[in-house]
N, C-alpha and C positions, 0 to 999 in steps of 0.2 A: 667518655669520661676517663679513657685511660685505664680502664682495670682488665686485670687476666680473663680471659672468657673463661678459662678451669672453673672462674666462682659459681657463673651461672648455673655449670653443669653438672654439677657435683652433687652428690649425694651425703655426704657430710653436712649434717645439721647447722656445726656454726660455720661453714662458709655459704648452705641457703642462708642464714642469718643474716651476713653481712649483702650477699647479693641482693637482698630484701630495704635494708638498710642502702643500700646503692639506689635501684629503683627508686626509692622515696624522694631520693634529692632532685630524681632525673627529670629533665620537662620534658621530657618524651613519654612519661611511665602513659598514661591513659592513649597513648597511640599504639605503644608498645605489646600494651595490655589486648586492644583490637583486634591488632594484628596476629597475634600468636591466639588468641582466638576462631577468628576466619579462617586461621593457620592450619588448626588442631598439631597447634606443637606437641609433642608428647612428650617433649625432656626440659629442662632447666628452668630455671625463674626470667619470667619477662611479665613484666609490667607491675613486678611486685608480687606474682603468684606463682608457686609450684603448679608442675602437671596434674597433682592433686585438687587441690587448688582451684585451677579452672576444670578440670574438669568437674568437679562439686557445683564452680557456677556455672556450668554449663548444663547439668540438668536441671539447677534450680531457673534458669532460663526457660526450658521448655517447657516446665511444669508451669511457669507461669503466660506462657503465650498457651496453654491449652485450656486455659482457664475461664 
């Protein structure tokens, strides 16, 4: 899409913001979002989610495949 990778990476609030807002348009986001899942990326927004983020879905994931 043309945009700085710094946005993804960044720790600054309103540039996750806009990275987040990027994602959304992106027809990648839900590949995106897999990927850096399977990944266990540990920094920037892909797919729409901080490292936070996924990692929150990623134990709400396990808690629910134990279930």
């Amino acid at each position: 899409m043309g945009e700085d990778p710094e946005v993804f990476f960044s720790e600054a609030d309103t540039k996750m913001a806009y990275a987040k807002s990027v994602c959304e348009r992106c027809p990648v986001q839900v590949a995106c979002l897999a990927r850096a899942l399977d990944r266990r990326e540990e920094h920037g927004v892909f797919g729409g989610l901080t490292a936070g983020e996924r990692r929150t879905l990623r134990r709400r994931q396990r808690r629910g495949a134990a279930a």
